[in-house]
N, C-alpha and C positions, 0 to 999 in steps of 0.2 A: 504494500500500500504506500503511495506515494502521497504525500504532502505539500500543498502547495501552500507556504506561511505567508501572513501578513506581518506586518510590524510588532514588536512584541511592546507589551505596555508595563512600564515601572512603577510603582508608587511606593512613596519611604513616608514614614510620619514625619509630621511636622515637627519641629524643635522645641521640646520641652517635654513632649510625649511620651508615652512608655514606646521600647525600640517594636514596630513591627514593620512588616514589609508586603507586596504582593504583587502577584506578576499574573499577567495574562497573555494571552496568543492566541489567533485565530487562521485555521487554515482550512483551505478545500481540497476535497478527493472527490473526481471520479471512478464511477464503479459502474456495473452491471449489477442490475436486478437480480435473482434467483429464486430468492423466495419471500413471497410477503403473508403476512400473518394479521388478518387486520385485528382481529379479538386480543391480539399481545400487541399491538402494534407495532412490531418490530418487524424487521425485512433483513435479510442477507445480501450482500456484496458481492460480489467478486472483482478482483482489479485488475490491471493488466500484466502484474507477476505470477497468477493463481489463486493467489490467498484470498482468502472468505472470508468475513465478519459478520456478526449479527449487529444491527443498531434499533435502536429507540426510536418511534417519530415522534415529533410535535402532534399534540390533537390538531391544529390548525390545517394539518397535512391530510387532502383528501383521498388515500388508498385507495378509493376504489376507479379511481383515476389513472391508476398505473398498473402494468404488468411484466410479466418476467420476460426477462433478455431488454430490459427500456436501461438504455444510460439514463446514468443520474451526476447531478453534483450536490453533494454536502456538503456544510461547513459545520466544521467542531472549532468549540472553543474550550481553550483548557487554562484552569488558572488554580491559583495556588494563594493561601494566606496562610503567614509566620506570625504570631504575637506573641510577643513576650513576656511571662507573669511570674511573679514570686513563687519559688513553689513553696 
């Protein structure tokens, strides 16, 4: 599965703050359909190396609008928070 990234986004607390940090990123992958599940909502992949994934949809995403073997493009975002607390 290949990844196409966008800019990745930093944020640092402000100065005085306890220390935390957070990052985020957003990228696209196309894939092939294979299989869709509208009752789990989730659908399989395939990309142009072999590999298969299952994913999630959005409710907003109308399933019964697509079928197997249809390219697709997703985008995932992945992000992360660090905070820092007494233990």
């Amino acid at each position: 599965m290949k990844m196409t990234p966008n800019p990745l986004a930093v944020l640092v607390a402000a100065e005085g703050r306890k220390p935390s940090l957070g990052v985020s990123t957003k990228g696209r992958i196309v894939g092939t359909l294979t299989k869709i599940d509208p009752k789990s909502r989730k659908v399989t992949l395939q990309f142009s190396d072999g590999a298969t994934e299952a994913f999630k949809v959005r409710d907003d995403i109308d399933l019964a609008k697509r079928k197997a073997g249809e390219k697709v493009v997703i985008q995932l975002t992945e992000a992360m928070a660090i905070k820092m607390e007494k233990p």
